[in-house]
Structure formats: C-alpha cells, structure tokens
C-alpha positions, 0 to 999 in steps of 0.5 A: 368842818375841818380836814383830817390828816395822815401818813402813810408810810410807803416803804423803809430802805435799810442798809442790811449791816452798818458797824455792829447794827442791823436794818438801819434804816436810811431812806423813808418813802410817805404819803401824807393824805387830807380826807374831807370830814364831811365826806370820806370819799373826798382825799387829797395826798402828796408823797415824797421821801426823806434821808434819815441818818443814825448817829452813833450813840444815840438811841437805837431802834431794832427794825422788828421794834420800830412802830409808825409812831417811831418813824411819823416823829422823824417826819415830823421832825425832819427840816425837809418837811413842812407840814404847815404847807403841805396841809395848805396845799391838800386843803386847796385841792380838796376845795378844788374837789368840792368846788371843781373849776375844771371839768376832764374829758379823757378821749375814747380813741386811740 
C-alpha cells in the first residue's frame, strides 16, 4: 500500500507592521511527515522553512483568516520545495524501518 503524506506547520514569522498591514507573514518553518498505511506507527519526516513575500496588490489574507490550506498552497507552490523528492526520500526511510539493515545500540555508560 501506498504512503500517506502530510504538513505540519511548525511555526509562522510575521512582521508585526509593514505599510497599512498587519501580521504579514515572511517566514514559514514545516514538517512534511510519510506514515506507512499498513502501520500508522511507521513515520518518516523532514522539516525546513521557506521565505514568503507579499507583494502589494495582491490578495491579502489577515492572519486571524489564514487557514493551513491557505499556507500548504504557498508550499506547494514555492520553487524551494520539491515535493517529488521529498516523498522519494521518506518512502526510502520508511523502507529503511520496515527493512532495517542497521541495528543501534545506545551505550548505558557515562
């Protein structure tokens, strides 16, 4: 079965005032997660952030309207993202848990 695919959005970083606006967001930390269908408890992520700029003119969303949807599209549409990839690299770490060719041992000493 196939793996499942989600953002997270860790945290938003707004300047306080710019011009006429208020809370216009600049800086967008996420995690993207894969959870293995066949067992929820097998989950792979990675995170990063991503500069955003509002333009003015355009559209305008007040922070207290913003909903997760709103910000996933500026993700997705961000060239500093590349979701192809990303899902490559979890689906490989998640074979890597299903599979593991590596065993750790974390040392009880000091």
């Amino acid at each position: 079965m196939a793996n499942t695919y989600e953002w997270r959005i860790d945290k938003m970083t707004a300047k306080i005032q710019e011009g006429e606006l208020q809370n216009v967001i600049f800086q967008i930390s996420w995690t993207y997660l894969a959870r293995y269908s066949e067992d929820k408890n097998i989950v792979a992520s990675t995170s990063g952030f991503i500069n955003v700029k509002y333009n003015e003119g355009e559209p305008f969303i007040p922070y207290e309207d913003l909903t997760k949807e709103d910000v996933v599209s500026w993700l997705e549409a961000s060239e500093d993202i590349n979701i192809e990839n990303m899902q490559e690299n979890l689906n490989k770490q998640i074979d890597e848990k299903k599979n593991p060719v590596d065993e750790y041992f974390y040392p009880m000493w000091d």
